[in-house]
Backbone as CSV, one residue per row, in Angstrom:
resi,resn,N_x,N_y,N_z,CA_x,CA_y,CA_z,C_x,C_y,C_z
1,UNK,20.067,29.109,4.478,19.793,29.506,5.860,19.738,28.267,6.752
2,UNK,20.167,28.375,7.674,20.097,27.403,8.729,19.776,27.989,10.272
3,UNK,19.189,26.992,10.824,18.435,27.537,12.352,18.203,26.718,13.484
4,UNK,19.010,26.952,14.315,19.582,25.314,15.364,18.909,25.975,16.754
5,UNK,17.865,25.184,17.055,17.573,25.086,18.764,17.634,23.943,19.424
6,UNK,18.453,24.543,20.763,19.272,23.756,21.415,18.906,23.660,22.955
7,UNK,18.036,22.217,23.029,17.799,22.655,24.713,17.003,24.099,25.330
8,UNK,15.978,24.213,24.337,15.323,25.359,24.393,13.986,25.541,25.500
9,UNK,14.411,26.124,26.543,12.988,26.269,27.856,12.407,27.218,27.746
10,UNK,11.157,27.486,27.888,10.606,28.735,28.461,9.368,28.996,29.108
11,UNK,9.537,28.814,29.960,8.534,29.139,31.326,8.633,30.915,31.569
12,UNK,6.759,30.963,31.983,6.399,32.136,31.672,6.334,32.810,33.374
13,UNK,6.176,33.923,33.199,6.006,34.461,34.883,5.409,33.863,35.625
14,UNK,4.028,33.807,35.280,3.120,32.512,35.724,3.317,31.194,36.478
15,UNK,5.043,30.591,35.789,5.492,29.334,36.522,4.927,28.524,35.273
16,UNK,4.112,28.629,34.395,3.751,27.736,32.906,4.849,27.373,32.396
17,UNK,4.879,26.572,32.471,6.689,25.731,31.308,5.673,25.672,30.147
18,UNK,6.078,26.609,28.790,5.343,26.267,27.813,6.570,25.256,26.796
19,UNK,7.716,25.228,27.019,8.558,24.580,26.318,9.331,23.629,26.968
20,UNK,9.854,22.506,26.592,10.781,21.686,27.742,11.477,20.712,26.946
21,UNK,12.836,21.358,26.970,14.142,20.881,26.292,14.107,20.819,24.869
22,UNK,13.068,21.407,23.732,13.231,21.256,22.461,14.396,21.461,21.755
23,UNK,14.800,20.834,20.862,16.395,20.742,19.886,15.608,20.277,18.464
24,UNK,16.038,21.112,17.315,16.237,20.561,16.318,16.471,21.615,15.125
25,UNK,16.706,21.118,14.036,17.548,22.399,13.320,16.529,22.560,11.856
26,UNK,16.893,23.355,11.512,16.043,23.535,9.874,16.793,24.355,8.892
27,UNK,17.087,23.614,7.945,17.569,24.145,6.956,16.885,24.377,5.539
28,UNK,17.246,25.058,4.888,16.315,25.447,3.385,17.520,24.707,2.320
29,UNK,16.585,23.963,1.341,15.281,24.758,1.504,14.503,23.182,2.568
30,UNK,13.184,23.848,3.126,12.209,22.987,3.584,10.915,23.382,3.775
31,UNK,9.898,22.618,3.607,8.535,22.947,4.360,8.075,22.259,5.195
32,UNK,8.127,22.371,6.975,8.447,22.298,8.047,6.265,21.897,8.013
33,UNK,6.238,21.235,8.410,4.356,21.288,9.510,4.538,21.166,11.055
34,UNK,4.115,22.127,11.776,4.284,21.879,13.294,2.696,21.569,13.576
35,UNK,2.328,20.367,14.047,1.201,20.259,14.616,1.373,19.736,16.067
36,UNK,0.076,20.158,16.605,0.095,19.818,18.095,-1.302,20.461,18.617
37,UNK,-1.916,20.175,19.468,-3.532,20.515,20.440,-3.211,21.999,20.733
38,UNK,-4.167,22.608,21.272,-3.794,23.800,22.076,-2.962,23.501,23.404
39,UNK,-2.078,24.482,23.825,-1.300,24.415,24.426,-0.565,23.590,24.114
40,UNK,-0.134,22.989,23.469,1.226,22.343,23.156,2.046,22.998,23.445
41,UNK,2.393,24.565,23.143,3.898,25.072,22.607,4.299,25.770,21.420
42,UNK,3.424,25.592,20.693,3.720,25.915,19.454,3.578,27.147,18.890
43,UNK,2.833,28.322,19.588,2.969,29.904,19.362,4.308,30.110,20.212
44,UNK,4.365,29.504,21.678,5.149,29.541,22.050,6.631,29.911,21.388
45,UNK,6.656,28.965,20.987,8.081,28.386,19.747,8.046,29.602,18.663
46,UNK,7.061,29.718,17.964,7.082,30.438,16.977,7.638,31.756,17.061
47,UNK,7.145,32.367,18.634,7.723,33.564,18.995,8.902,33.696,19.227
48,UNK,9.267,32.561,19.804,10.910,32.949,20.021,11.553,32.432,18.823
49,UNK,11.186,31.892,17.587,12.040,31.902,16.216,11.920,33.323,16.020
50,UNK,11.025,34.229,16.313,11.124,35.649,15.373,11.825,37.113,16.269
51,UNK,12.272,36.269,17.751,12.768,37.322,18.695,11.368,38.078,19.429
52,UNK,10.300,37.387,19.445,9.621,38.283,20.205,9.420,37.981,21.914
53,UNK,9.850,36.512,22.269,10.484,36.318,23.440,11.761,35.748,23.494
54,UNK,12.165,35.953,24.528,13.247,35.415,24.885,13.082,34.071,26.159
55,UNK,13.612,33.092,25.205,13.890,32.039,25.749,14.539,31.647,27.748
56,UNK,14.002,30.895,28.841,14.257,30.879,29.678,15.499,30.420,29.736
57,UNK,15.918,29.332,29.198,17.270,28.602,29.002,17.195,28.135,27.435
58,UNK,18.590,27.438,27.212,18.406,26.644,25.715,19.147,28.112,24.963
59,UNK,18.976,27.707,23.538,19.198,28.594,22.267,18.649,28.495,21.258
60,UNK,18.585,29.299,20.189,18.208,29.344,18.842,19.646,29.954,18.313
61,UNK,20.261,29.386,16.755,21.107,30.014,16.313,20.765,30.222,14.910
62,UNK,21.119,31.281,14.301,20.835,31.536,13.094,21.908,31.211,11.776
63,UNK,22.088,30.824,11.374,23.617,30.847,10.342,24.881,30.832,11.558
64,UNK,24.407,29.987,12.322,25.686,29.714,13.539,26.370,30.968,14.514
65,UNK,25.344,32.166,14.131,25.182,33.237,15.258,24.050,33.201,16.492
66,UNK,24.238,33.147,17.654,22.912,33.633,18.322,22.160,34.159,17.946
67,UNK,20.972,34.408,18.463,19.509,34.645,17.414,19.479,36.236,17.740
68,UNK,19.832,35.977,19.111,19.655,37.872,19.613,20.909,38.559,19.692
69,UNK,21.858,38.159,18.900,23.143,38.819,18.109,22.403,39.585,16.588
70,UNK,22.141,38.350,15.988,21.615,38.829,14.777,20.299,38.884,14.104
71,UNK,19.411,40.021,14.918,17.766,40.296,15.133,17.710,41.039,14.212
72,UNK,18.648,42.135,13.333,18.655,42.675,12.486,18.773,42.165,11.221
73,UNK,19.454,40.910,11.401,19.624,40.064,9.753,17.963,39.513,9.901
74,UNK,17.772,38.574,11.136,16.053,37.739,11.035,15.349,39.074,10.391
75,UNK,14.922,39.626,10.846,14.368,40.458,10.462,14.298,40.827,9.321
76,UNK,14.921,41.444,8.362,15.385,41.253,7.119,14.695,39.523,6.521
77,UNK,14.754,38.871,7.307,14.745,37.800,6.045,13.819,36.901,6.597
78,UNK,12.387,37.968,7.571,11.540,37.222,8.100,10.247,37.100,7.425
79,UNK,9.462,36.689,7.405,7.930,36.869,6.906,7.141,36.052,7.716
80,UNK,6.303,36.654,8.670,5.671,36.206,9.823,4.316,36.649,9.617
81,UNK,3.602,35.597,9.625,1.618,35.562,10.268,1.617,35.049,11.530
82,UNK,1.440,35.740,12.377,0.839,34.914,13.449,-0.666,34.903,13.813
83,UNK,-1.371,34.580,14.416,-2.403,33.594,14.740,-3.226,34.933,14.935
84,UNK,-2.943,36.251,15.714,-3.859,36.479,15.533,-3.204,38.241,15.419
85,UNK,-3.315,38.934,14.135,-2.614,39.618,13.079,-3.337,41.058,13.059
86,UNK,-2.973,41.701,13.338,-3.955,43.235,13.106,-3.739,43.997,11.832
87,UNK,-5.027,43.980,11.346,-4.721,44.947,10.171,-5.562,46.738,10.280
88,UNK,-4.781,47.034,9.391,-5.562,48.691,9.614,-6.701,49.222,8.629
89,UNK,-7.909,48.839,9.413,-9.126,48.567,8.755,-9.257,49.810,7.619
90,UNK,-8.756,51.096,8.262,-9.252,52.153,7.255,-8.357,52.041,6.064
91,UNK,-7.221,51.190,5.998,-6.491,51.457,5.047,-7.204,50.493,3.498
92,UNK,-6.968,50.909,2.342,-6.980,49.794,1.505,-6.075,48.886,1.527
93,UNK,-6.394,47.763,0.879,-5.066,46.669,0.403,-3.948,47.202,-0.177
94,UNK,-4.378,47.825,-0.574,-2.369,48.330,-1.429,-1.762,49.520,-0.696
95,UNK,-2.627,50.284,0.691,-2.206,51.424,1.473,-1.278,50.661,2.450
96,UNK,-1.714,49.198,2.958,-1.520,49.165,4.003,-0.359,47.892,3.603
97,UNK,-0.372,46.999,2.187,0.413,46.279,1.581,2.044,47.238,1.476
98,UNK,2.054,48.897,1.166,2.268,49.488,1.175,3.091,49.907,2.336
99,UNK,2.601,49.725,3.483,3.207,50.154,4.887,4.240,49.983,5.241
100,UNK,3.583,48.378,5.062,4.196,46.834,5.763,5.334,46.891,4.711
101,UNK,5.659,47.293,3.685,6.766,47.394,2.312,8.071,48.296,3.243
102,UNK,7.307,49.753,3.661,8.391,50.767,4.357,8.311,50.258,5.379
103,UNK,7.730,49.594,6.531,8.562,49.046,7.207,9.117,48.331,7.226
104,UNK,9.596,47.222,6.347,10.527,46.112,5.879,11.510,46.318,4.760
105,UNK,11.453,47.780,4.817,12.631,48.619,4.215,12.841,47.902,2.876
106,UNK,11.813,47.853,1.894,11.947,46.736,0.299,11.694,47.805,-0.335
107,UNK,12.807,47.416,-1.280,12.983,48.458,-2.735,12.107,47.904,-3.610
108,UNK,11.880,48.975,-4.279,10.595,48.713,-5.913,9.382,48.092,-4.832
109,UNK,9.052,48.669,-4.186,7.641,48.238,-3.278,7.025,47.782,-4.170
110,UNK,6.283,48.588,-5.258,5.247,49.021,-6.151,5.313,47.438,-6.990
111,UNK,5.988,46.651,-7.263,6.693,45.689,-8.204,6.318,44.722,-7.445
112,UNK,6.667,44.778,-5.542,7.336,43.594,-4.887,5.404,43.268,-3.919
113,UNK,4.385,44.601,-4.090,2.865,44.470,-3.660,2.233,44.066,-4.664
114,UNK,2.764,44.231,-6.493,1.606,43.776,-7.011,1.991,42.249,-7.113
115,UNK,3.176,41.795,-7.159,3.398,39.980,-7.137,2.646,39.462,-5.800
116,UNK,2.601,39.960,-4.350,1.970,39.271,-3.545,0.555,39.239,-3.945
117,UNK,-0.010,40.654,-4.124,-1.547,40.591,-4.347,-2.082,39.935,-5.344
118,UNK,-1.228,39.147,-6.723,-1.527,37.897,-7.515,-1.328,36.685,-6.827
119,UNK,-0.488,36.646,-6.381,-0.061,35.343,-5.308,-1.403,34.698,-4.611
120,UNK,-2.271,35.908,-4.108,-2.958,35.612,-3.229,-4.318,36.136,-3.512
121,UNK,-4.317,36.476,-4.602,-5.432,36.155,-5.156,-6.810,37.498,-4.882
122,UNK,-5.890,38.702,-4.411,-6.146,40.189,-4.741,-6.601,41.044,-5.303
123,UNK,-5.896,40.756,-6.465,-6.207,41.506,-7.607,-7.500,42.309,-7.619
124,UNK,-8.722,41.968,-7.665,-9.918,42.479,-7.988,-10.104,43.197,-6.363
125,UNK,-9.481,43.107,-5.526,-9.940,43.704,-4.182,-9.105,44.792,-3.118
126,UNK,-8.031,45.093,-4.678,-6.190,45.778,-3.734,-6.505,47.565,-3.847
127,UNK,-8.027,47.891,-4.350,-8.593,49.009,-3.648,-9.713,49.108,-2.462
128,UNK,-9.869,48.320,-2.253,-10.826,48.154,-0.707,-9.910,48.871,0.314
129,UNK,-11.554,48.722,1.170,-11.246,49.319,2.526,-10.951,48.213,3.191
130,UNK,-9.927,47.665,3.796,-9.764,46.131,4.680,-10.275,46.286,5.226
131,UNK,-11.665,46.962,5.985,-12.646,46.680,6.825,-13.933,46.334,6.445
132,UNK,-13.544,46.486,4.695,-14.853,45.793,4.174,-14.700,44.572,3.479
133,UNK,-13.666,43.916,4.175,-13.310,42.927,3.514,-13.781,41.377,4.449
134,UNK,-13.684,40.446,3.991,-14.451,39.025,4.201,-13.594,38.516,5.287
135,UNK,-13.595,37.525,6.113,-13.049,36.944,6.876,-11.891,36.509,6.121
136,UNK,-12.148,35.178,5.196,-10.804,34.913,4.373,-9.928,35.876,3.690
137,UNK,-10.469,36.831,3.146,-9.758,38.144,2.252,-9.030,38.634,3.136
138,UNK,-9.613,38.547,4.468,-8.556,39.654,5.000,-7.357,38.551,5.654
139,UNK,-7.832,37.301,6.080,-6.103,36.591,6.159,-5.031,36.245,5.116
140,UNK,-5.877,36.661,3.699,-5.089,36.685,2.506,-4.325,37.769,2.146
141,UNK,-4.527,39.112,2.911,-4.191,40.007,3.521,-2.761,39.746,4.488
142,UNK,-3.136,39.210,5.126,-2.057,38.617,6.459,-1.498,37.808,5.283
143,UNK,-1.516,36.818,4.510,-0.873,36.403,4.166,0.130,36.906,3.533
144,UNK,-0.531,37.734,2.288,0.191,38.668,1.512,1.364,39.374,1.721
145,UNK,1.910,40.153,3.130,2.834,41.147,4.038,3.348,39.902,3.840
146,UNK,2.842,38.974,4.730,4.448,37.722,4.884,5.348,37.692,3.597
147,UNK,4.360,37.808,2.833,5.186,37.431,1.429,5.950,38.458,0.931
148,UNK,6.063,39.639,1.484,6.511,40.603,0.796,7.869,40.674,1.266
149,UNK,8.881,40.861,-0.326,10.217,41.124,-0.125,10.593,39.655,-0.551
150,UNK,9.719,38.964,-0.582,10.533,37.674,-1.460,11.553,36.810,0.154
151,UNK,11.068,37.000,1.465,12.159,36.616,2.854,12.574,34.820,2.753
152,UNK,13.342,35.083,3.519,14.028,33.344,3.654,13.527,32.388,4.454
153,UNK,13.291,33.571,5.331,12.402,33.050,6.412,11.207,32.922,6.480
154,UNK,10.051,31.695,5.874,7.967,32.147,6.135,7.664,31.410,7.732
155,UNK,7.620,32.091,8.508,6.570,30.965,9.565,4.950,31.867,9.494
156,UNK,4.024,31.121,9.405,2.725,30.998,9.576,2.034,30.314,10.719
157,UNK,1.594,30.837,11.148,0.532,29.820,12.222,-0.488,30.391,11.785
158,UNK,-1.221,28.970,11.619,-2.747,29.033,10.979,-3.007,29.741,9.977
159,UNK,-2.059,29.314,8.615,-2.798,30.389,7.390,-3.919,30.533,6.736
160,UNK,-4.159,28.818,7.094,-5.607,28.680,6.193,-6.942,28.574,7.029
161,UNK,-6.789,29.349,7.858,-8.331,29.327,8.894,-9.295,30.378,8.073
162,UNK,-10.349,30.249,7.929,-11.564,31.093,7.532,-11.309,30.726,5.661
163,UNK,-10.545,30.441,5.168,-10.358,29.843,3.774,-11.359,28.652,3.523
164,UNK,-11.915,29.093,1.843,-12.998,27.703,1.355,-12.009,27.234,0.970
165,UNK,-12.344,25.937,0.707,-11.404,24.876,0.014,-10.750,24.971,-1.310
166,UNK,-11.163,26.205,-1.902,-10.407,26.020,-3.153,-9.170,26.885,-2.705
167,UNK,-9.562,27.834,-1.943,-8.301,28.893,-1.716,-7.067,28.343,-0.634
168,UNK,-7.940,27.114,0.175,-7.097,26.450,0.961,-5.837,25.986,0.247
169,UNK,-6.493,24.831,-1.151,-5.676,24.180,-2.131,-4.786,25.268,-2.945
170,UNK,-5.068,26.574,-3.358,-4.248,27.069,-4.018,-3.145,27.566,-3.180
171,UNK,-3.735,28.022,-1.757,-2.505,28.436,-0.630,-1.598,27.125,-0.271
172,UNK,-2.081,25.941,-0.251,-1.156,24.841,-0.193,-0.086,24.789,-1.148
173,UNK,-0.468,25.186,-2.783,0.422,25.265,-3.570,1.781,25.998,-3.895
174,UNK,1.094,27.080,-3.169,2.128,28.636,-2.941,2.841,28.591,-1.465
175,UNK,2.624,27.467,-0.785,3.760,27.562,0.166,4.569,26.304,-0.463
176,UNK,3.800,25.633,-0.755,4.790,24.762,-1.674,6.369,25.039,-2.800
177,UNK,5.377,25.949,-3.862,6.228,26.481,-4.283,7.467,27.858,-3.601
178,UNK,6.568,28.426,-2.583,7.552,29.411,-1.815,8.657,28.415,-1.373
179,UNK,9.037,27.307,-0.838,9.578,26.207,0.045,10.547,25.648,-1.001
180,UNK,11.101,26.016,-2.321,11.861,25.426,-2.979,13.366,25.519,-3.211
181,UNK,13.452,26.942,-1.678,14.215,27.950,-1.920,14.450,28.263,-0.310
182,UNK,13.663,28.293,0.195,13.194,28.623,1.784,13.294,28.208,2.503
183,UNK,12.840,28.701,3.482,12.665,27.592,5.416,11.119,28.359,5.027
184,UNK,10.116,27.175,5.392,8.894,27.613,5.466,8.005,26.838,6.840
185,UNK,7.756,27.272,7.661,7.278,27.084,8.812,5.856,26.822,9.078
186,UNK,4.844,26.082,8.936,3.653,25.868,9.016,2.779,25.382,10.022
187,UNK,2.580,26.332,10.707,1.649,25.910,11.883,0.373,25.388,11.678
188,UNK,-0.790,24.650,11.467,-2.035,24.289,11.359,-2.482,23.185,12.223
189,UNK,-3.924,23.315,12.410,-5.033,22.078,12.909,-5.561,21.049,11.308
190,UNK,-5.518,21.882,10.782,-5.875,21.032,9.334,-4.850,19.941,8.674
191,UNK,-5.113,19.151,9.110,-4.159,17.718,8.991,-4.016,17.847,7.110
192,UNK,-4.945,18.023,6.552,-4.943,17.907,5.309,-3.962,18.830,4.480
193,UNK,-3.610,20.068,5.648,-2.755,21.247,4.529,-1.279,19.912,4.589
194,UNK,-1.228,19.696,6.131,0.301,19.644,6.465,0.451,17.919,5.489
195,UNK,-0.358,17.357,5.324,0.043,15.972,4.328,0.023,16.087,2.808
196,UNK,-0.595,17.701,2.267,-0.523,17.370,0.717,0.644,18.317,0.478
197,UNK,1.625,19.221,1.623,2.827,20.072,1.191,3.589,19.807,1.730
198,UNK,3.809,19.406,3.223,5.164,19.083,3.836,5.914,17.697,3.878
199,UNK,7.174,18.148,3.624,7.914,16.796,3.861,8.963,16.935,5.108
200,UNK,8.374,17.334,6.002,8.856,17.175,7.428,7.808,17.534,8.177
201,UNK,7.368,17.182,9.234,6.454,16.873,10.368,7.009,17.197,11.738
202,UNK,6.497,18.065,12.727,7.497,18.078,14.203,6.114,18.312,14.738
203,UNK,5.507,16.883,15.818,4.910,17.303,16.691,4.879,17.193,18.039
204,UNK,4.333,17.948,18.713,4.722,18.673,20.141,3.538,18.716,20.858
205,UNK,3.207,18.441,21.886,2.713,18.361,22.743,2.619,18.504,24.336
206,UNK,2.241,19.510,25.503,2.746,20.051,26.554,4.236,20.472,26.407
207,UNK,4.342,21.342,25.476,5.493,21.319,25.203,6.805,21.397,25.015
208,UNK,6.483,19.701,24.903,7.269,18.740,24.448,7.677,18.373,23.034
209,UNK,8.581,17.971,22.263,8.715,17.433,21.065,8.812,15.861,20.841
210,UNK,7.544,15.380,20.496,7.161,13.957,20.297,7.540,13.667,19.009
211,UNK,7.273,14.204,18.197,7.722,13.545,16.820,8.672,14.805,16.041
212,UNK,9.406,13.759,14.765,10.569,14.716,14.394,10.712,14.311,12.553
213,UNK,9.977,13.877,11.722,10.291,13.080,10.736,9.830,13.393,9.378
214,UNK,9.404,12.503,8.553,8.399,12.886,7.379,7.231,12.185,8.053
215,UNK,6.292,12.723,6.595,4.648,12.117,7.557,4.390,10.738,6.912
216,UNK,4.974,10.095,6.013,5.573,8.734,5.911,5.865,8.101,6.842
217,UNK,6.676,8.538,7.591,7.251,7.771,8.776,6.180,7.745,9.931
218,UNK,5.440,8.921,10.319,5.097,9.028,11.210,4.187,8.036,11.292
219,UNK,3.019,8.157,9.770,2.506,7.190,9.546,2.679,5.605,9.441
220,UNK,3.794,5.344,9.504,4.276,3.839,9.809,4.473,3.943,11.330
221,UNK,4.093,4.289,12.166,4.305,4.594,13.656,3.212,3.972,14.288
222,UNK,2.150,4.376,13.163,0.741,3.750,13.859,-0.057,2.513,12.721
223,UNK,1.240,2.085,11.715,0.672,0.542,11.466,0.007,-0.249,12.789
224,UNK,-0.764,-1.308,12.533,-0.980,-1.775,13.468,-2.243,-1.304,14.890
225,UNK,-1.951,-0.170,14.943,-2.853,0.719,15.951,-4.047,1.186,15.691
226,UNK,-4.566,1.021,14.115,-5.615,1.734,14.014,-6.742,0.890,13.280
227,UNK,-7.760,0.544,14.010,-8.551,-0.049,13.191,-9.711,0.467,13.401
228,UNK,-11.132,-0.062,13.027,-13.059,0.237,12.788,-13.169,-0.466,13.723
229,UNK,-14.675,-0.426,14.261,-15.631,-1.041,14.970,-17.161,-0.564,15.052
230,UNK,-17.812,-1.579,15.744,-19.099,-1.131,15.813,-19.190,0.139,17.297
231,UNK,-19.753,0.751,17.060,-19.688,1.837,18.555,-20.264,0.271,19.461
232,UNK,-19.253,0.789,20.771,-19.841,-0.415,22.015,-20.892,0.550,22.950
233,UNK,-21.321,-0.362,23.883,-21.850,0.163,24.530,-21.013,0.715,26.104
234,UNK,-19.956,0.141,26.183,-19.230,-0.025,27.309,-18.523,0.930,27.314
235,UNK,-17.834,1.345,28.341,-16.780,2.744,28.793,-15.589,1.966,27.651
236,UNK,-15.340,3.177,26.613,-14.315,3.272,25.925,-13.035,2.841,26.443
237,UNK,-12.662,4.224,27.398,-11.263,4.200,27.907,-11.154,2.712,28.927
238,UNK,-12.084,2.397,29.377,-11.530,0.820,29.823,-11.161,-0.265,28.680
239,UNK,-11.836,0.333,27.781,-11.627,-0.897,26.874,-9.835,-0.540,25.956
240,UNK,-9.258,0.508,26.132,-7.773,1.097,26.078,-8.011,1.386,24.904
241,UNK,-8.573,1.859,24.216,-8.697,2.443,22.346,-9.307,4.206,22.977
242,UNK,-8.625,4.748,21.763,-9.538,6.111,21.796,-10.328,6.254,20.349
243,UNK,-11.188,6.519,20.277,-12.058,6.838,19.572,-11.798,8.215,18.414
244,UNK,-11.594,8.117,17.423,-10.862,9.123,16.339,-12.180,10.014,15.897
245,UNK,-13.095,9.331,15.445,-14.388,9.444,14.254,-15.394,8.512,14.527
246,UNK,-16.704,8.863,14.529,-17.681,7.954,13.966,-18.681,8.304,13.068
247,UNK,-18.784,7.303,12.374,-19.530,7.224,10.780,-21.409,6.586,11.136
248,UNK,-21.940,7.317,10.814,-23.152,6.927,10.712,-23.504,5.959,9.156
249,UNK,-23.635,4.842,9.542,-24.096,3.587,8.254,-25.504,2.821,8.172
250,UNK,-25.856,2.231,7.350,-26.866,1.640,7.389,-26.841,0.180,8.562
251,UNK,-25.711,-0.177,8.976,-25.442,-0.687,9.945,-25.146,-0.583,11.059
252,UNK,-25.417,1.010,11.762,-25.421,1.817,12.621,-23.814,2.303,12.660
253,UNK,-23.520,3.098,13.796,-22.706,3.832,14.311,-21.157,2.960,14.225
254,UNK,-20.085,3.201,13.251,-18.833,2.249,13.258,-18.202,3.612,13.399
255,UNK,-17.362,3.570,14.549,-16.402,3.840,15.155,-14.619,3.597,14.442
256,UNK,-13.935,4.901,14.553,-12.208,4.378,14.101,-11.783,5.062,15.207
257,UNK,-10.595,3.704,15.525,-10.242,4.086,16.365,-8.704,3.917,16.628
258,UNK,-7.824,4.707,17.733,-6.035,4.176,17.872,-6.040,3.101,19.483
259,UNK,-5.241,2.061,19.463,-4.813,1.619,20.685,-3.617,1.746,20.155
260,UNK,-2.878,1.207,21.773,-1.266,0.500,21.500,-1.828,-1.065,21.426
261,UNK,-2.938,-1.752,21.742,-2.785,-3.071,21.092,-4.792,-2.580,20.977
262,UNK,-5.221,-3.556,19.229,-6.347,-3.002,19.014,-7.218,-4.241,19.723
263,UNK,-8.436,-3.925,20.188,-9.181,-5.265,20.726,-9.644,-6.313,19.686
264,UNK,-9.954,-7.687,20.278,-9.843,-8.597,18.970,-11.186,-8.134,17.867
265,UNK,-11.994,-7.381,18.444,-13.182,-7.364,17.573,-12.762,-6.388,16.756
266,UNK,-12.022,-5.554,16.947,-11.764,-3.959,15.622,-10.974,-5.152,14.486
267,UNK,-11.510,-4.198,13.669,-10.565,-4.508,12.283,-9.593,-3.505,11.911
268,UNK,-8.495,-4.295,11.416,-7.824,-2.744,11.606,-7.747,-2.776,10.404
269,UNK,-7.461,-1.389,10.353,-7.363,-0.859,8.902,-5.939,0.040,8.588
270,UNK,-5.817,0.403,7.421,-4.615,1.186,6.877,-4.692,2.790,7.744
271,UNK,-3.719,3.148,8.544,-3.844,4.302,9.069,-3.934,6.019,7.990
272,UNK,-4.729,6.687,8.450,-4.128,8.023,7.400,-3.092,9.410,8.630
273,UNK,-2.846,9.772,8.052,-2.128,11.214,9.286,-2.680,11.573,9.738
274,UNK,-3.848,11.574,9.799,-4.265,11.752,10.824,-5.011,10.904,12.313
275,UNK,-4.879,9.967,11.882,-4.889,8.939,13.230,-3.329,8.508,13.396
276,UNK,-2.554,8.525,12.656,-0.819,9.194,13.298,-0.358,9.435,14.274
277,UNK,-1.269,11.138,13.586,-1.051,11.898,15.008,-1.858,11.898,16.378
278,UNK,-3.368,11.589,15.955,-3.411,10.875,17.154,-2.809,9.954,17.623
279,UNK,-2.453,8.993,17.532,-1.586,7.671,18.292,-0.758,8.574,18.740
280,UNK,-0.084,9.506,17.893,1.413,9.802,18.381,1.074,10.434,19.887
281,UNK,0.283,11.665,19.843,0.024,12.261,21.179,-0.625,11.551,21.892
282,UNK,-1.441,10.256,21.756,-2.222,9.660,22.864,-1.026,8.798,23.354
283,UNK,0.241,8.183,22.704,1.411,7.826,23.446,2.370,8.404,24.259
284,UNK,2.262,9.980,24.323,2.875,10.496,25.118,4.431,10.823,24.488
285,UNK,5.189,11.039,26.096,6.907,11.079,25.427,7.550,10.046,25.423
286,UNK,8.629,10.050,24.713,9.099,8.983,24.497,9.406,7.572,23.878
287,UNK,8.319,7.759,22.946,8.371,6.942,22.009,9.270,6.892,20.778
288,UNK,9.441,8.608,20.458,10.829,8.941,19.434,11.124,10.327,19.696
């Protein structure tokens, strides 16, 4: 599968430009991380990969067809969570796993609900009422439909919100392994999903598309930019560093922080992805 946007705008009735000039293509297999702040763009985007808006200017192409030529193939070969997912509380897990099967028109349902509900870790809960189900259970829920039918297509935004950490790590694994074969699309705030599964990175900001790479690279972006300090007492932003984290020590309050040049007193230190991506968005456009 392949999926090319080209000069892609879209400003809303409102006069909101939520997109401005994005281009870039994705092919499978891959596992894609889109990070970016609120309002970046990035539900934005997501919607018009699945046809639920239509783009102001620009394109999306699918296998080198227009996207809204062939809404009947996406479809077919989509598996979509978005951010914020309705389920049908009275139903059980396997009524409503079930649904989502006839409406995505998949043969051997019965075969293709009990592999998601192992996937995701079900099993003991695929007779409930989904309204008596837990915050995480039920986006494992949302997760589950995406998965059904085995599609070419996964985008997710925000899969692992309301997840403890072990279920975080096993869902990291299973988009991993879904992605060997796939286009897998990963929207998150959790810096940690998008550095232990993806090997491509796109982040966006007012959006814009600031970065385009692996998180290797990105991370060599902000050699140099990131070092410790003691918290000052003085206005930060005059002093041109932003402030990432601070650590409470037996030596009081040390501060990490990004500049474009660090002051002589920080020490700098080895950057992780996530002061990256800060640098990256506190630099704005144009840097790559």
């Amino acid at each position: 599968m392949n999926i090319t946007l080209t000069d892609l705008n879209m400003t809303y009735a409102n006069g909101k430009q939520a997109l401005r000039n994005i281009s870039f293509d994705m092919q499978s297999p891959n596992l894609t991380g889109l990070l970016g702040p609120n309002g970046a763009g990035k539900s934005t985007l997501m919607k018009l990969l699945v046809s639920e808006l239509l783009p102001t200017s620009g394109g999306i192409q699918l296998n080198g067809s227009p996207l809204n030529k062939v809404e009947k193939q996406l479809k077919s070969a989509l598996g979509y969570l978005p951010q914020s997912f309705g389920l049908y509380d009275e139903l059980t897990v396997w009524q409503f796993l079930d649904y989502m099967s006839a409406l995505k028109g998949i043969k051997n349902s019965k075969e293709a609900i009990r592999k998601v509900i192992e996937e995701t870790n079900l099993t003991a809960k695929y007779k409930a009422r989904i309204r008596t189900l837990s915050g995480g259970q039920r986006q494992r829920v949302g997760i589950a439909q995406a998965l059904l039918g085995n599609p070419e297509l996964l985008i997710f935004d925000e899969p692992t919100v309301g997840l403890d950490p072990e279920e975080r790590i096993n869902f990291r694994n299973l988009f991993s392994r879904t992605a060997e074969d796939k286009i897998v699309l990963l929207s998150t705030h959790i810096i940690e999903d998008i550095q232990s599964v993806c090997n491509r990175l796109i982040v966006m900001n007012e959006g814009r598309l600031l970065f385009d790479g692996t998180p290797e690279e990105l991370i060599g972006l902000a050699y140099g930019h990131v070092g410790i300090l003691e918290e000052q007492v003085d206005n930060n932003e005059k002093q041109g560093y932003q402030i990432t984290s601070r650590i409470n020590t037996t030596r009081g309050v040390i501060c990490r922080i990004v500049a474009e040049v660090l002051p002589a007193f920080a020490q700098p230190v080895e950057p992780t992805l996530e002061d990256a991506y800060m640098y990256r968005i506190s630099k704005g456009v144009g840097l790559r």
